[in-house]
C-alpha positions in Angstrom: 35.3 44.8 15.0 33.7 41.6 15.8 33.8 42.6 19.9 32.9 46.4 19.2 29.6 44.2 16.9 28.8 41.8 20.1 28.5 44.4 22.8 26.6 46.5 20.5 24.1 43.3 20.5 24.1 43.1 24.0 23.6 46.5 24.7 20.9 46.6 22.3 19.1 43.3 24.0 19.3 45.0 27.5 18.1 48.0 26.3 15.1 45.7 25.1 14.7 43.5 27.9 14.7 47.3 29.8 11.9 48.6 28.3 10.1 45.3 27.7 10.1 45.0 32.2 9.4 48.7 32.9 6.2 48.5 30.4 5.7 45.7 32.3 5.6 47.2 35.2 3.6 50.1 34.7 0.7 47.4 33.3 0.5 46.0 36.1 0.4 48.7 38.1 -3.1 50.4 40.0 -4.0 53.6 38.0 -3.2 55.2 41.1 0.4 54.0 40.9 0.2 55.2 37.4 -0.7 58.4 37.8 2.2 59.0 40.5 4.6 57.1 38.1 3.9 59.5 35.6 4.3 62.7 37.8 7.1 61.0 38.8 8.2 61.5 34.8 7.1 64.7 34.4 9.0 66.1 36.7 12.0 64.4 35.8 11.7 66.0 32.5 10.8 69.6 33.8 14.0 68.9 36.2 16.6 67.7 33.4 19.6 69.6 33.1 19.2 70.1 29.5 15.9 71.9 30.4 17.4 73.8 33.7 20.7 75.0 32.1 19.4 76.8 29.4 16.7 78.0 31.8 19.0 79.8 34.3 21.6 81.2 31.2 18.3 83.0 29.7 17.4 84.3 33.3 20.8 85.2 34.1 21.4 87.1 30.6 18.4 89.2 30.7 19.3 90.2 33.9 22.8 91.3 32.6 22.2 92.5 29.4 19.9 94.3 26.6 17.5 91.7 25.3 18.8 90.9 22.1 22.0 90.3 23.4 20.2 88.3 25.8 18.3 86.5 23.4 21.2 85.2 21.3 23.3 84.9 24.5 20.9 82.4 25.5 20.3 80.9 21.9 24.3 80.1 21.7 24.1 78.1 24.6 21.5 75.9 23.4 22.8 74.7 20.2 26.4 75.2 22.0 26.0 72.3 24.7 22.1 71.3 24.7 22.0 70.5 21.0 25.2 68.5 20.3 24.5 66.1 23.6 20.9 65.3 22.4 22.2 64.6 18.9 25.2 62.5 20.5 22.9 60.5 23.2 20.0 59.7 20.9 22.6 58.5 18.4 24.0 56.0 21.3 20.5 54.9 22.1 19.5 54.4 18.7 22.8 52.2 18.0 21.8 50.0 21.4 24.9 51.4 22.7 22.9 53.2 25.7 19.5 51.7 27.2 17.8 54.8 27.8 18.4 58.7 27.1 18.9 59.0 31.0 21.6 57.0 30.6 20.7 54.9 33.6 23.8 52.2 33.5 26.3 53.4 35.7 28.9 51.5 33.2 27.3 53.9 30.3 27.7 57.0 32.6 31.3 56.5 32.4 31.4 56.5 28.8 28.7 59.7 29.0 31.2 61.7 31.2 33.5 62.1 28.4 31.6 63.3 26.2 29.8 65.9 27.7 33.0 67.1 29.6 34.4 68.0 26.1 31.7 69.3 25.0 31.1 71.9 27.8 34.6 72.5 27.4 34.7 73.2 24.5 31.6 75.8 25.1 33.8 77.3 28.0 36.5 78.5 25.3 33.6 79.3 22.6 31.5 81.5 25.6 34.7 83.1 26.7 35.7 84.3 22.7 32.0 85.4 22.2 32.8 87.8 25.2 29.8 86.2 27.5 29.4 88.2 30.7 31.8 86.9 33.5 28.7 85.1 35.7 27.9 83.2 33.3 31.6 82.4 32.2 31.8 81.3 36.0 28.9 79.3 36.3 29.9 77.6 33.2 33.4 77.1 34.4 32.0 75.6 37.6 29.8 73.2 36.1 32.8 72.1 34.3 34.0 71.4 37.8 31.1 69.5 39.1 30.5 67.2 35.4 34.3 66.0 36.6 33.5 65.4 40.6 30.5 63.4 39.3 33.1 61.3 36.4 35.1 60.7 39.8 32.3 60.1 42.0 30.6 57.8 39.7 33.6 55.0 40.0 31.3 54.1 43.3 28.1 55.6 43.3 26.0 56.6 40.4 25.4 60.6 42.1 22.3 62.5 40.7 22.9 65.2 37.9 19.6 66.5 38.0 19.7 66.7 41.5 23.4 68.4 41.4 22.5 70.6 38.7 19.0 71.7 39.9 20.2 73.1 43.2 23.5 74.7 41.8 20.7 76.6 39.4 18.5 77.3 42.5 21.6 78.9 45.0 23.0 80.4 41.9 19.5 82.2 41.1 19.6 83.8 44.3 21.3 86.2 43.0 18.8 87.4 40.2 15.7 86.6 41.9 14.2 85.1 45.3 11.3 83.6 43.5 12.8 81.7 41.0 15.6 80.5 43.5 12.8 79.6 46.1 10.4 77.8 43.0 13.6 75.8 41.6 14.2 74.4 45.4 10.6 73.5 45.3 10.9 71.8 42.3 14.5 70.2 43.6 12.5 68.5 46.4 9.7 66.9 43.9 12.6 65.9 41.7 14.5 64.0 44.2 11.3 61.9 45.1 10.8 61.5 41.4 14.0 59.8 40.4 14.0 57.2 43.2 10.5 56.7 42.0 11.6 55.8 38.6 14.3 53.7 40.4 16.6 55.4 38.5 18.7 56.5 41.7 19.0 55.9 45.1 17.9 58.5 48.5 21.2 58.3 49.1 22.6 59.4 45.8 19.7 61.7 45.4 20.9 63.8 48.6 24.6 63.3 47.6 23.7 65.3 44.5 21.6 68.1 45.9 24.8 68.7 48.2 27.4 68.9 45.8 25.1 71.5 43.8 24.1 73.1 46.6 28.2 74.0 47.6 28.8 74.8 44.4 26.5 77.3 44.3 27.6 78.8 47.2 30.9 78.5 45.9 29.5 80.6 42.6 28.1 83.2 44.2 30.8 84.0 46.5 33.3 84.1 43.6 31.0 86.3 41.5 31.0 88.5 44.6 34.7 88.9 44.3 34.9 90.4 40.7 
């Protein structure tokens, strides 16, 4: 107990000494710098993968069913996966077991994968009962997949969710509409300048995550195409 109390104080003075630097930083910064810096945040919100997964299940269910079904198909999700993972990571934060709800640390991430592996999981076998239309049960499937590349590829390189899930959305999307594909790669482009503007990944890991979501959604749409 007296370990698992220690590192809860440590975590919670880095988390301090985190915040206490960036505000720092963005004091001392030209309002021109601070104007980009907070685009820079923006879009990293507009890009999350708690704000793009919900997203493409809404576009994808209206496209496949009645908008009712739709509707709740899309309501399921959130408090399925989205809901429980907020709950979970501003618990952590909160605790000082986390510095930040992006949970920057990659020593953090590895106690993130986890979590959010069994929870989509666990949505996987709730979608499928519920009787959730086969693209969607694919898509969530395959995310599945690519949360567990990332646990893997994480042991030497913190890769880029939002950038990984952001283009699986986008090549997924193609198949429901151009537009929306060709505004979420767009957006993709912005996003990748905006995390290594927050610092809070690398070019490097950036474009290692926009190709792992890429394939995969290639890899999506080619097995939808099967069925």
């Amino acid at each position: 107990m007296k370990n698992v109390k220690r590192r809860s104080q440590t975590a919670s003075k880095r988390q301090v000494f985190l915040l206490f630097f960036t505000q720092i930083g963005i004091k001392s910064m030209k309002p021109e710098q601070k104007n980009l810096y907070q685009a820079a945040r923006i879009i990293s919100v507009l890009g999350h993968p708690f704000v793009l997964l919900p997203f493409t299940v809404f576009i994808v269910a209206f496209y496949e069913l009645p908008p009712a079904r739709a509707f709740t198909v899309g309501i399921i999700t959130v408090f399925a996966t989205v809901v429980p993972l907020l709950f979970i990571i501003r618990r952590k934060v909160a605790a000082g077991k986390w510095a930040d709800h992006d949970i920057s640390v990659p020593a953090e991430r590895r106690d993130f994968y986890p979590i959010v592996i069994a929870v989509v999981a666990i949505s996987c076998l709730v979608f499928w009962f519920l009787d959730f239309p086969r693209p969607l049960l694919i898509g969530i499937f395959i995310s599945l997949i690519l949360l567990l590349a990332a646990m893997f590829i994480n042991r030497r390189s913190k890769i880029s969710l939002h950038l990984i899930f952001i283009t699986y959305c986008a090549i997924a999307l193609t198949a429901v509409s151009f537009w929306v594909s060709a505004s979420l790669i767009l957006l993709a482009v912005a996003l990748g300048w905006s995390r290594v503007v927050l610092e809070r990944h690398s070019l490097t890991q950036v474009l290692s995550g926009a190709l792992l979501g890429g394939f995969a959604g290639f890899i999506l749409l080619k097995v939808i195409a099967l069925f």
